[in-house]
C-alpha positions, -999 to 999 in steps of 0.1 A, spaced: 21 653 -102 -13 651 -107 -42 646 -81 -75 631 -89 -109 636 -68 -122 604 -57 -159 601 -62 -175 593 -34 -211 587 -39 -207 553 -56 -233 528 -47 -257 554 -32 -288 563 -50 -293 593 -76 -307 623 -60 -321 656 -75 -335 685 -51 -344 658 -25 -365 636 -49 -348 600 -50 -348 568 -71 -380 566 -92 -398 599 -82 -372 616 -107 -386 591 -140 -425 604 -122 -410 642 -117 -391 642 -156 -420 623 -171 -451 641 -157 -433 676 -168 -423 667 -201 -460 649 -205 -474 685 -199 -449 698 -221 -462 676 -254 -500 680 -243 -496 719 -240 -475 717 -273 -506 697 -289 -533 719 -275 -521 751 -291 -510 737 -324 -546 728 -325 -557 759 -322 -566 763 -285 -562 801 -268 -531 806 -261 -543 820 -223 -563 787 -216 -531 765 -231 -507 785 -202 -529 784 -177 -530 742 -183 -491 740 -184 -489 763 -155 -516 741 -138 -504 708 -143 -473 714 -139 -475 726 -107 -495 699 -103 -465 671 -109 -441 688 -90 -464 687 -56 -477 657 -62 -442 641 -68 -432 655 -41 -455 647 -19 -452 608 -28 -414 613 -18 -422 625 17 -446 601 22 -433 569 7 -397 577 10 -370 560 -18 -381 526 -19 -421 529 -10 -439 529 -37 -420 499 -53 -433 481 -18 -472 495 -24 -467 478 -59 -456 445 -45 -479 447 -18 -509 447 -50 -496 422 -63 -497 397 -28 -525 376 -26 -543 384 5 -550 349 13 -549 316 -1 -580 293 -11 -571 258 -6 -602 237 -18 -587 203 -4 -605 183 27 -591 180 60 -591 143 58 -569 139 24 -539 165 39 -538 142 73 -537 110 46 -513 129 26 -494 132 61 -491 100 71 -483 81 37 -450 104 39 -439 96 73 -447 60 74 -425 59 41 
């Protein structure tokens, strides 16, 4: 008879070497970023000493920053920062005082 392994990490979020959720699409985009601009720079003709020492650089650079962001924010924070821009801080209502109390009382003696 045959046995089948029930997976057991359905619903739960996607997790590579501790970095969650959108940190890997930051992680996997900022490396293969260095990857293309390091690629470019030496097909152009740049040493090849100054081209590693970029890649190495930047590189290095992603990962700890990435990082970094994941201990900080955690899995859903920088979503919240980026909803948090996006809230007006306050609300300018240009209206007298007199016309919302007239507003008032037209609805409650209806």
């Amino acid at each position: 008879m045959n046995t089948y392994n029930i997976n057991k990490g359905i619903g739960r979020t996607v997790e590579f070497k501790g970095l969650k959720a959108q940190y890997l699409f930051i992680f996997a985009g900022g490396l293969l970023g260095m990857l293309v601009l390091v690629m470019i720079l030496y097909m152009i003709g740049i040493n090849s000493y100054i081209c590693l020492f970029l890649g190495i650089g930047g590189g290095s650079t992603v990962v700890w920053k990435t990082f970094s962001l994941n201990k900080k924010y955690g899995e859903h924070g920088l979503m919240k920062i980026g909803a948090r821009k996006r809230h007006p801080r306050y609300i300018i209502c240009r209206k007298s005082i007199h016309r919302y109390v007239m507003a008032n009382s037209k609805m409650i003696a209806v």
